[in-house]
PyMOL Python script that loads the backbone (N, CA, C, O; Angstrom):
from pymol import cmd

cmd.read_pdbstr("""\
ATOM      1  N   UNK A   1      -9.208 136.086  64.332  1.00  0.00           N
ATOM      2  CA  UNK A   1      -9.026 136.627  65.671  1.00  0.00           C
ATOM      3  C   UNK A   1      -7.554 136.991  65.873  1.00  0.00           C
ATOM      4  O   UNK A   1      -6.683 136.128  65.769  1.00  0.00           O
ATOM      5  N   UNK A   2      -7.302 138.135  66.131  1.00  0.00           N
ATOM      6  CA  UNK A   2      -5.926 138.508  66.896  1.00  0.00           C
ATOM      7  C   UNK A   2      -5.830 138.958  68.212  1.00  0.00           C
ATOM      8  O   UNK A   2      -6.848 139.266  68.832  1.00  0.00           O
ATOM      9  N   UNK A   3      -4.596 139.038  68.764  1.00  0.00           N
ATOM     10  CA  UNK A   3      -4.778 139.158  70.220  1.00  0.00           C
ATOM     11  C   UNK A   3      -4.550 140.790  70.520  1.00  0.00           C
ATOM     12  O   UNK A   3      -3.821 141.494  69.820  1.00  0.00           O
ATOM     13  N   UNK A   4      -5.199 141.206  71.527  1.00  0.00           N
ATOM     14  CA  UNK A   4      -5.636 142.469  72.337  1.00  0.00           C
ATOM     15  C   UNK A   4      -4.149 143.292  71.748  1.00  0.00           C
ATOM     16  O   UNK A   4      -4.372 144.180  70.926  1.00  0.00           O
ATOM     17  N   UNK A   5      -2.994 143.099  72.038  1.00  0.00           N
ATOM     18  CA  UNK A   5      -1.939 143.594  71.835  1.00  0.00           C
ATOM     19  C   UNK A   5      -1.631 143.838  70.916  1.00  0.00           C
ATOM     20  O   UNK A   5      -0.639 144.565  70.863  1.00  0.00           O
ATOM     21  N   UNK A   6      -2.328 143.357  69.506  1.00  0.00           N
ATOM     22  CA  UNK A   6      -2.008 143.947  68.014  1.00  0.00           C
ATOM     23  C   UNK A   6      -2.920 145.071  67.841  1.00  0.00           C
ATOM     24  O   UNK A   6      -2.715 145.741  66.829  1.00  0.00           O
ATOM     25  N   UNK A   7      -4.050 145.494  68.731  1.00  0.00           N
ATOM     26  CA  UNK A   7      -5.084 146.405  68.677  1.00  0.00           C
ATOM     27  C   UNK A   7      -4.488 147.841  69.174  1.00  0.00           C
ATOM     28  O   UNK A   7      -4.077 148.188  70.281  1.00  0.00           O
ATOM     29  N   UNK A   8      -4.594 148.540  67.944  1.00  0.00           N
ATOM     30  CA  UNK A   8      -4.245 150.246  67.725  1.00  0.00           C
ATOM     31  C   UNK A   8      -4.694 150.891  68.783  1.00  0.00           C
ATOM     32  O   UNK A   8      -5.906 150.719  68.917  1.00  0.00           O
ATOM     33  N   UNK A   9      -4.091 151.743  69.808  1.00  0.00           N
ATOM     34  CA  UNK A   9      -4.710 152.333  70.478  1.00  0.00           C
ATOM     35  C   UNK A   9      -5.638 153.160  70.302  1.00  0.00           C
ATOM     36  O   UNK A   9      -5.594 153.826  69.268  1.00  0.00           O
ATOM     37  N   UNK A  10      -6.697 153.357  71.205  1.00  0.00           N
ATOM     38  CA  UNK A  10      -8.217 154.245  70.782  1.00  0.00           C
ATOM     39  C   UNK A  10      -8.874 153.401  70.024  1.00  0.00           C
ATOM     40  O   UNK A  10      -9.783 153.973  69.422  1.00  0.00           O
ATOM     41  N   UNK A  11      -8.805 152.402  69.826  1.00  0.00           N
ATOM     42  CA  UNK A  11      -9.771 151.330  69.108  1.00  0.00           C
ATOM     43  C   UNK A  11     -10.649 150.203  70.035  1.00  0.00           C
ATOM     44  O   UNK A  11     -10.238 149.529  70.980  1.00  0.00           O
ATOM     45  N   UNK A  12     -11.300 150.221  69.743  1.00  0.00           N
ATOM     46  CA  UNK A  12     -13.059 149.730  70.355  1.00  0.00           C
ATOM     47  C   UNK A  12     -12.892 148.471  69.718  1.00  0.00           C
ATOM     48  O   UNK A  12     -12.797 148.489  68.491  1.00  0.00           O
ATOM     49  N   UNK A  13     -12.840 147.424  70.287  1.00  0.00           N
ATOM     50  CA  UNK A  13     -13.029 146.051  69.952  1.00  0.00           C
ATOM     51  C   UNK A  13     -14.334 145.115  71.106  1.00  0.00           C
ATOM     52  O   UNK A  13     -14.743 145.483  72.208  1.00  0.00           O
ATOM     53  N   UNK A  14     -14.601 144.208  70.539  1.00  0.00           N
ATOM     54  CA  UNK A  14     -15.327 143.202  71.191  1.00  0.00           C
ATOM     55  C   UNK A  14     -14.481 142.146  71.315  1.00  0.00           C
ATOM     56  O   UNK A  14     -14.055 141.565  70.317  1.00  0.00           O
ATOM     57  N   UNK A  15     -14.150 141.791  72.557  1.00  0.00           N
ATOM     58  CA  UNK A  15     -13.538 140.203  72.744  1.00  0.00           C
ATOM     59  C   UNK A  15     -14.681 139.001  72.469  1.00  0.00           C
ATOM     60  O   UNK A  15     -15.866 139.001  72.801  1.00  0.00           O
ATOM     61  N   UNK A  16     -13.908 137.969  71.743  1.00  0.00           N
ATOM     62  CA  UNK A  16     -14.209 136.835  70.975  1.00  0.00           C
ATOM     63  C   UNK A  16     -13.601 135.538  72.000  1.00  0.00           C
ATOM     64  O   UNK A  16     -14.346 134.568  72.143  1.00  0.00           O
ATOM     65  N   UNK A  17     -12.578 135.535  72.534  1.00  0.00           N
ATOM     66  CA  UNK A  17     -12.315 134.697  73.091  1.00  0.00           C
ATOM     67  C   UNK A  17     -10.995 134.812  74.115  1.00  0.00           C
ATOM     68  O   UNK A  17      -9.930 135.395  73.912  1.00  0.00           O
ATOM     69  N   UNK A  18     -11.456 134.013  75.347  1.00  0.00           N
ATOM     70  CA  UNK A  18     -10.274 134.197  76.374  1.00  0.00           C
ATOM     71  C   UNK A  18      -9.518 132.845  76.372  1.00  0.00           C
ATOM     72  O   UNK A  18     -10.125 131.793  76.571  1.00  0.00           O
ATOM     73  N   UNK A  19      -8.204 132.887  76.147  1.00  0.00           N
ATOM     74  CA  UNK A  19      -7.310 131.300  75.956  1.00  0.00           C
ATOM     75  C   UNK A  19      -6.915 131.302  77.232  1.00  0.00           C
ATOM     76  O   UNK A  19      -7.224 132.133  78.086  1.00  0.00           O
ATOM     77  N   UNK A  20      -6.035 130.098  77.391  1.00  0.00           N
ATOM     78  CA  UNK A  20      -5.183 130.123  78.716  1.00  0.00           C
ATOM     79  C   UNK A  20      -6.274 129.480  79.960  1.00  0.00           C
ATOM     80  O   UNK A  20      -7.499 129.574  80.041  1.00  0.00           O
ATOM     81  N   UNK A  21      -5.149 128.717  80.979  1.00  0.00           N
ATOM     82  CA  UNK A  21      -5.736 127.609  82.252  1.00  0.00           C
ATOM     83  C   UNK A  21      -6.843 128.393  82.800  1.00  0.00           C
ATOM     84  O   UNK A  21      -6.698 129.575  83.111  1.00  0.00           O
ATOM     85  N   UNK A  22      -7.961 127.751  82.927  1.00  0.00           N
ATOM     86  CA  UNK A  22      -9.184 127.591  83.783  1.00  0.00           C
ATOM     87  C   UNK A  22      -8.841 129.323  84.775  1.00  0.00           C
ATOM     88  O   UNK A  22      -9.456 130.386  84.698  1.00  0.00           O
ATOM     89  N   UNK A  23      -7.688 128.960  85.584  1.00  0.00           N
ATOM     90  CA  UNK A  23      -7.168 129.478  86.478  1.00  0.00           C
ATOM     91  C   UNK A  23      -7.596 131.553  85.892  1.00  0.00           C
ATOM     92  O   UNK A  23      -8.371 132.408  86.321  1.00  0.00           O
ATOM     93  N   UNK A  24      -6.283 131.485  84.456  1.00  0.00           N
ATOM     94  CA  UNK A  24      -6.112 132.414  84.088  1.00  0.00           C
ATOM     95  C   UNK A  24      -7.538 133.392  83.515  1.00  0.00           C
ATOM     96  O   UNK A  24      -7.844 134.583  83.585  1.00  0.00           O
ATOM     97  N   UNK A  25      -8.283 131.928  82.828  1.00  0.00           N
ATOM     98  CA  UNK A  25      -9.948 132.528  82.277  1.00  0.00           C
ATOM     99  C   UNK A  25     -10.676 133.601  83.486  1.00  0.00           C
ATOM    100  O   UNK A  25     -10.853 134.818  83.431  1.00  0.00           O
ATOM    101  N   UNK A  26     -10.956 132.758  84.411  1.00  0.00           N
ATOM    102  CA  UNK A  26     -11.238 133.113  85.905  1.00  0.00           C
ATOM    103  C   UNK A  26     -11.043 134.931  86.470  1.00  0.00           C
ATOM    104  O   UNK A  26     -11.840 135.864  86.565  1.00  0.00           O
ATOM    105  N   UNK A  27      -9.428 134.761  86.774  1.00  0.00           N
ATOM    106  CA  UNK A  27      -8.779 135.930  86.736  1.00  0.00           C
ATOM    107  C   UNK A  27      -9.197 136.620  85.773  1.00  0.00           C
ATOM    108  O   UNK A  27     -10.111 137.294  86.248  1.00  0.00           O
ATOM    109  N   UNK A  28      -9.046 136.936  84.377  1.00  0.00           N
ATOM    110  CA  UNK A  28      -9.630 137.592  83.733  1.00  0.00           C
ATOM    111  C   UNK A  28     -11.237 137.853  83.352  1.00  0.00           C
ATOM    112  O   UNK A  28     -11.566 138.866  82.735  1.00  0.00           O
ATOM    113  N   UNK A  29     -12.185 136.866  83.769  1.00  0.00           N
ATOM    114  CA  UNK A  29     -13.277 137.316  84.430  1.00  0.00           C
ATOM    115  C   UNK A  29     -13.388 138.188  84.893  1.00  0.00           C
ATOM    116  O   UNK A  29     -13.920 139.188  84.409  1.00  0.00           O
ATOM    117  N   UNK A  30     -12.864 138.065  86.099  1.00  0.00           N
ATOM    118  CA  UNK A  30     -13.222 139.034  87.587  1.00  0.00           C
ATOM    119  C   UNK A  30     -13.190 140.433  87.089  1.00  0.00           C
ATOM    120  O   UNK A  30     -14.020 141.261  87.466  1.00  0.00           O
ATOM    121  N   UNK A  31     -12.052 140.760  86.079  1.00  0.00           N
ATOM    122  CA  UNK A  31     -11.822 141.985  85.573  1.00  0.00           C
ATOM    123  C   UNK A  31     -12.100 142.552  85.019  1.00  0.00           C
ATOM    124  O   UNK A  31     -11.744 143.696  84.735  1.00  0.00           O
ATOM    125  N   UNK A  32     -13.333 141.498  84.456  1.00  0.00           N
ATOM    126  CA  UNK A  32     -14.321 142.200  83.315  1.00  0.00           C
ATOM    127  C   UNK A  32     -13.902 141.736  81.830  1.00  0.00           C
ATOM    128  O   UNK A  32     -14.415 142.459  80.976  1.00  0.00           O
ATOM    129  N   UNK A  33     -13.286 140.948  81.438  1.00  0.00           N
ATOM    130  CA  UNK A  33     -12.742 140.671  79.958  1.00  0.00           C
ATOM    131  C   UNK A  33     -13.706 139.080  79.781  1.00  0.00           C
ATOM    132  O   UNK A  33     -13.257 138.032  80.244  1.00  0.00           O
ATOM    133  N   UNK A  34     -14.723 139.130  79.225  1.00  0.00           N
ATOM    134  CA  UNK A  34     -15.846 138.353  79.006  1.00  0.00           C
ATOM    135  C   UNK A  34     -15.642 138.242  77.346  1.00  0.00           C
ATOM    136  O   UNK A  34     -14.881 138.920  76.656  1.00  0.00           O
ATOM    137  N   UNK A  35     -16.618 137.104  76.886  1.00  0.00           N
ATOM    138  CA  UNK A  35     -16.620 137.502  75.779  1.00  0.00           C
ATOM    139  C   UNK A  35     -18.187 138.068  75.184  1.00  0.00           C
ATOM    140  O   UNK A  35     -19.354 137.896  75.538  1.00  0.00           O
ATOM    141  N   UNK A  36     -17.793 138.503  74.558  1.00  0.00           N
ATOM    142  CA  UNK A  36     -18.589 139.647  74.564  1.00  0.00           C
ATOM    143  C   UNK A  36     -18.606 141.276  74.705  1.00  0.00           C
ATOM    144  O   UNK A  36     -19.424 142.030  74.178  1.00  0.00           O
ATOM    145  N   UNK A  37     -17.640 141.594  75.443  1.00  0.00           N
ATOM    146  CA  UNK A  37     -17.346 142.720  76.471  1.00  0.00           C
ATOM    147  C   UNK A  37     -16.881 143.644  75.116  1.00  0.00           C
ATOM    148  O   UNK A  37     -16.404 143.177  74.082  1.00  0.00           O
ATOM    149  N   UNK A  38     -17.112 144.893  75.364  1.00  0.00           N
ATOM    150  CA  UNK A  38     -16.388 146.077  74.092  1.00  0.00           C
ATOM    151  C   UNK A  38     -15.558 146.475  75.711  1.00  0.00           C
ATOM    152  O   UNK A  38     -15.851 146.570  76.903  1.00  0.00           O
ATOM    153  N   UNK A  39     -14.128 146.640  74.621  1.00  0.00           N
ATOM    154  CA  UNK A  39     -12.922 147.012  75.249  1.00  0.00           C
ATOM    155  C   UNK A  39     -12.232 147.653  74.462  1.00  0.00           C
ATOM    156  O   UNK A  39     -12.036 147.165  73.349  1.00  0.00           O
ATOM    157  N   UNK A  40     -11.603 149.060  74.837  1.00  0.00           N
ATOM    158  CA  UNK A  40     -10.797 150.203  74.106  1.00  0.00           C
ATOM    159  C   UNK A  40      -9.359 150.104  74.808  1.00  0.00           C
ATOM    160  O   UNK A  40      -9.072 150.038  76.004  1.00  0.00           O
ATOM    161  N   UNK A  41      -8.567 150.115  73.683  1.00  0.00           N
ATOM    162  CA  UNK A  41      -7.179 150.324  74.263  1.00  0.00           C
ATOM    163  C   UNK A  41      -6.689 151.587  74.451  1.00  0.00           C
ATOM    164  O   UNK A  41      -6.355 152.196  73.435  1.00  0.00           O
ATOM    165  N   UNK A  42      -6.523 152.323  75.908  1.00  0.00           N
ATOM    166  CA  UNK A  42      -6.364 152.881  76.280  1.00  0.00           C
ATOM    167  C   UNK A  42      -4.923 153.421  75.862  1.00  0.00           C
ATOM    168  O   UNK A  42      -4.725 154.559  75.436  1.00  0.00           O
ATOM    169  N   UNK A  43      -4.155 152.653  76.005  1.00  0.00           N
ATOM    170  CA  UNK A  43      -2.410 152.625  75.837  1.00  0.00           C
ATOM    171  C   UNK A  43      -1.720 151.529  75.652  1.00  0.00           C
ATOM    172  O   UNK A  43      -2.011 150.463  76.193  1.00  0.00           O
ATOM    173  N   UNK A  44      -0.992 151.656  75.069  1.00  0.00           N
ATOM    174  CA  UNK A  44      -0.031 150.362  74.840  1.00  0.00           C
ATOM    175  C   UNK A  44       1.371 150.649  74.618  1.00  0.00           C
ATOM    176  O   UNK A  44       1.854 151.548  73.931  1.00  0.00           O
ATOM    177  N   UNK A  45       1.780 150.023  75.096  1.00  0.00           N
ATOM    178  CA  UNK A  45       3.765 149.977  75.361  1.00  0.00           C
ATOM    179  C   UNK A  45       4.053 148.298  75.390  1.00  0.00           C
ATOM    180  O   UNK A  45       3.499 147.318  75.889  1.00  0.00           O
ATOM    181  N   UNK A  46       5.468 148.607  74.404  1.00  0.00           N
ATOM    182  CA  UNK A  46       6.366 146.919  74.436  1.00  0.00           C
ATOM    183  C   UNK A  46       5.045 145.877  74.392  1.00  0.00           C
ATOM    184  O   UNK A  46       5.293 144.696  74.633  1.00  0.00           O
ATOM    185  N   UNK A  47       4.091 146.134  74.189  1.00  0.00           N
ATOM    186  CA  UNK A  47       3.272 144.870  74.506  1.00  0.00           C
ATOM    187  C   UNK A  47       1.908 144.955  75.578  1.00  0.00           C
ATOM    188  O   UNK A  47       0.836 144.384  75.777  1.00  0.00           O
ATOM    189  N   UNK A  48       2.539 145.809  75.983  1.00  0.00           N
ATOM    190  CA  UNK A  48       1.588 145.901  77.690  1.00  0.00           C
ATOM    191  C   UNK A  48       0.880 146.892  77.452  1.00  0.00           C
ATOM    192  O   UNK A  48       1.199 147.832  76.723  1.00  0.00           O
ATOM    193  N   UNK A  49      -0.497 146.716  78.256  1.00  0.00           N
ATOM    194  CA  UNK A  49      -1.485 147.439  77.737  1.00  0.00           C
ATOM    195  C   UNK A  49      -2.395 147.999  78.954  1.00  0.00           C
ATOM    196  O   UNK A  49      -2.402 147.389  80.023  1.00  0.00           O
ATOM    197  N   UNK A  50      -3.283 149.361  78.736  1.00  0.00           N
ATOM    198  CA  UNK A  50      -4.256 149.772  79.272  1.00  0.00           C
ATOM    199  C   UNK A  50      -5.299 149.826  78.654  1.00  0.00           C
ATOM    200  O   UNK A  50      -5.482 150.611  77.724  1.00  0.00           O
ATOM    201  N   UNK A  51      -6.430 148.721  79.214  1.00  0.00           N
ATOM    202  CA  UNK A  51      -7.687 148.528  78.308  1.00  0.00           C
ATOM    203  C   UNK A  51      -8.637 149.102  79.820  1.00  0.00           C
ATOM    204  O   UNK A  51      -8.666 149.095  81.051  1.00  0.00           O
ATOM    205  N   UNK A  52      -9.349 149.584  78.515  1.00  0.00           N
ATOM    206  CA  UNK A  52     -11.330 150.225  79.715  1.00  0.00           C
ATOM    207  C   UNK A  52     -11.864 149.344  79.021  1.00  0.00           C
ATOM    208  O   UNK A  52     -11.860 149.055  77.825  1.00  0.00           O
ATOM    209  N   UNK A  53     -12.672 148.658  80.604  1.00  0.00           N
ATOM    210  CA  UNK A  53     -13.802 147.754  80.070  1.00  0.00           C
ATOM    211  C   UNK A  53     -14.766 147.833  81.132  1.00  0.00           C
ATOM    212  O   UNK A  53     -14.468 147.828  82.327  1.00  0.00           O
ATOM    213  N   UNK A  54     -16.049 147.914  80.620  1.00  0.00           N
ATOM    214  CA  UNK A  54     -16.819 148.586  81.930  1.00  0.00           C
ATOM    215  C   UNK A  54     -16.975 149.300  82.937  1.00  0.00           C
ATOM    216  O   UNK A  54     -17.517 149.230  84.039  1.00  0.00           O
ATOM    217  N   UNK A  55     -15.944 150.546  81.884  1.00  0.00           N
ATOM    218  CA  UNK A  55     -16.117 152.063  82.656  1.00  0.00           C
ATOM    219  C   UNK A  55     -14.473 151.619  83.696  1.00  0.00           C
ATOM    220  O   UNK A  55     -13.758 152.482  84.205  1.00  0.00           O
ATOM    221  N   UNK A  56     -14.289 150.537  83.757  1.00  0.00           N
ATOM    222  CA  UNK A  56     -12.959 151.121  84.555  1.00  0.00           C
ATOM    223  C   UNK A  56     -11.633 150.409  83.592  1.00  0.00           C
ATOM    224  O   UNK A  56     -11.700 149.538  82.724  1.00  0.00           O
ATOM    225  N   UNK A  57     -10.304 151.245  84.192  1.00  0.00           N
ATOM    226  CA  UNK A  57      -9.126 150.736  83.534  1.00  0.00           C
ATOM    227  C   UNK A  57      -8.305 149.961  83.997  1.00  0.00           C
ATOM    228  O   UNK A  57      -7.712 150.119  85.064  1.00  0.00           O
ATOM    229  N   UNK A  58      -8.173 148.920  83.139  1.00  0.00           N
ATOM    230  CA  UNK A  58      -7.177 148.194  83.957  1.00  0.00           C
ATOM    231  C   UNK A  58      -5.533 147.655  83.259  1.00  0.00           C
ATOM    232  O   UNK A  58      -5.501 146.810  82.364  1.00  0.00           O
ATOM    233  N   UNK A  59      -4.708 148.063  83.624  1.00  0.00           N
ATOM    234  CA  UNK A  59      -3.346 147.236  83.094  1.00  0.00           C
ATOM    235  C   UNK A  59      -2.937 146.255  83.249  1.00  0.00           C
ATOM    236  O   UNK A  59      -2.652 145.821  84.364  1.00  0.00           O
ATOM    237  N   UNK A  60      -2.754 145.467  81.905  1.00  0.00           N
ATOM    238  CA  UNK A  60      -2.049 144.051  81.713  1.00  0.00           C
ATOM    239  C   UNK A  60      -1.155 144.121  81.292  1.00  0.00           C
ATOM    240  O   UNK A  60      -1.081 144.961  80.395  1.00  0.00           O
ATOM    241  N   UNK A  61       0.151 143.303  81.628  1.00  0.00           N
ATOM    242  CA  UNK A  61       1.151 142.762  81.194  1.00  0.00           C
ATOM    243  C   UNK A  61       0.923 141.878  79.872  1.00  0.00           C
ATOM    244  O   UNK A  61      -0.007 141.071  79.889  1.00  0.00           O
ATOM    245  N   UNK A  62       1.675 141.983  78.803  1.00  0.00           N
ATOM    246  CA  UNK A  62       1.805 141.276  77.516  1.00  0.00           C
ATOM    247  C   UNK A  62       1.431 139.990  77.586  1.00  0.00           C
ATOM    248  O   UNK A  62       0.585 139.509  76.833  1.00  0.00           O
ATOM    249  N   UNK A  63       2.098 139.276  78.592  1.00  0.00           N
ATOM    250  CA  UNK A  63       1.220 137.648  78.714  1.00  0.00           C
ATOM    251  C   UNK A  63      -0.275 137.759  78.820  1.00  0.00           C
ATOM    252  O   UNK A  63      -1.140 137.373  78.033  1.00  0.00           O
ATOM    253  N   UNK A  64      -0.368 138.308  79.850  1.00  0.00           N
ATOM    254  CA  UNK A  64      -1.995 137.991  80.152  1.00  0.00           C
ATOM    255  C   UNK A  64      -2.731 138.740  79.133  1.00  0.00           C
ATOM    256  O   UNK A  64      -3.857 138.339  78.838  1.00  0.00           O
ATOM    257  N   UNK A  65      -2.217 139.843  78.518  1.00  0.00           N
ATOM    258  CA  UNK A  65      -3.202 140.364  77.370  1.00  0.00           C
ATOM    259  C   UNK A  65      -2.835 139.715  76.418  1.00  0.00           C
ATOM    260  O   UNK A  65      -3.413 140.284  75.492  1.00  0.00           O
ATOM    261  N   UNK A  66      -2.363 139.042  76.062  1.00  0.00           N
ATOM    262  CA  UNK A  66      -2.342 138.141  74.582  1.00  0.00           C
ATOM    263  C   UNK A  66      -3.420 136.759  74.958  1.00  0.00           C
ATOM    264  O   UNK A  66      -3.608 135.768  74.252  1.00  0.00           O
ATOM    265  N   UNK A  67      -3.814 136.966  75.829  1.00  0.00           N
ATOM    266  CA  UNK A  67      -4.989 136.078  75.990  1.00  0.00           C
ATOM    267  C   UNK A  67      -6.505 136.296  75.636  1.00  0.00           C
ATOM    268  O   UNK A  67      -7.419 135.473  75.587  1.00  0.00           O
ATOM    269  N   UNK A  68      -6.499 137.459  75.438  1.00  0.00           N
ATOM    270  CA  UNK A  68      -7.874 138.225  75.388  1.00  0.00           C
ATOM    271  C   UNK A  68      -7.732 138.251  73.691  1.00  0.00           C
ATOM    272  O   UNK A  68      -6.806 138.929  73.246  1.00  0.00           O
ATOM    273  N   UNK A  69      -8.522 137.613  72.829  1.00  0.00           N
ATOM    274  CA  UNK A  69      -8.385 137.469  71.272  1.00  0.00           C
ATOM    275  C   UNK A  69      -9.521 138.197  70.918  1.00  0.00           C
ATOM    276  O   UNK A  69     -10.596 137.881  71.429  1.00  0.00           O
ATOM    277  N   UNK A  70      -9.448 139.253  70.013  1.00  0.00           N
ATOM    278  CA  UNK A  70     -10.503 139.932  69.497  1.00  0.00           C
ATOM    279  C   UNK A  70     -10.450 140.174  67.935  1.00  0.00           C
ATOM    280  O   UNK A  70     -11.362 140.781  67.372  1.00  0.00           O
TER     281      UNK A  70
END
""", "prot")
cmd.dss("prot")
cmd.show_as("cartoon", "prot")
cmd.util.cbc("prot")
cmd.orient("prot")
């Protein structure tokens, strides 16, 4: 497993696992990052990323996307 942020942009992955406090799992719920979920990296800069996941896009900051392991 590596994390969301080593993933090439335009690449189609399935998340495997969400790390990080109860709190943070949660939050990234809501947003659609399940495991299970196919997620394309939209863009990526320094770390930070634009992933589509269930038809909508959303941007994370490098912390919180190094949580999403695929």
């Amino acid at each position: 497993m590596i994390p969301i942020t080593l993933v090439n942009q335009g690449e189609l992955v399935t998340v495997k696992k969400i790390t990080g406090s109860d709190a943070i799992r949660q939050h990234l719920a809501e947003l659609g990052f399940v495991v299970d979920a196919d997620v394309m990296v939209v863009s990526a800069f320094n770390g930070n990323v634009i992933l589509q996941v269930h038809g909508a896009k959303i941007a994370l900051n490098e912390s919180m996307a190094r949580r999403i392991m695929v």
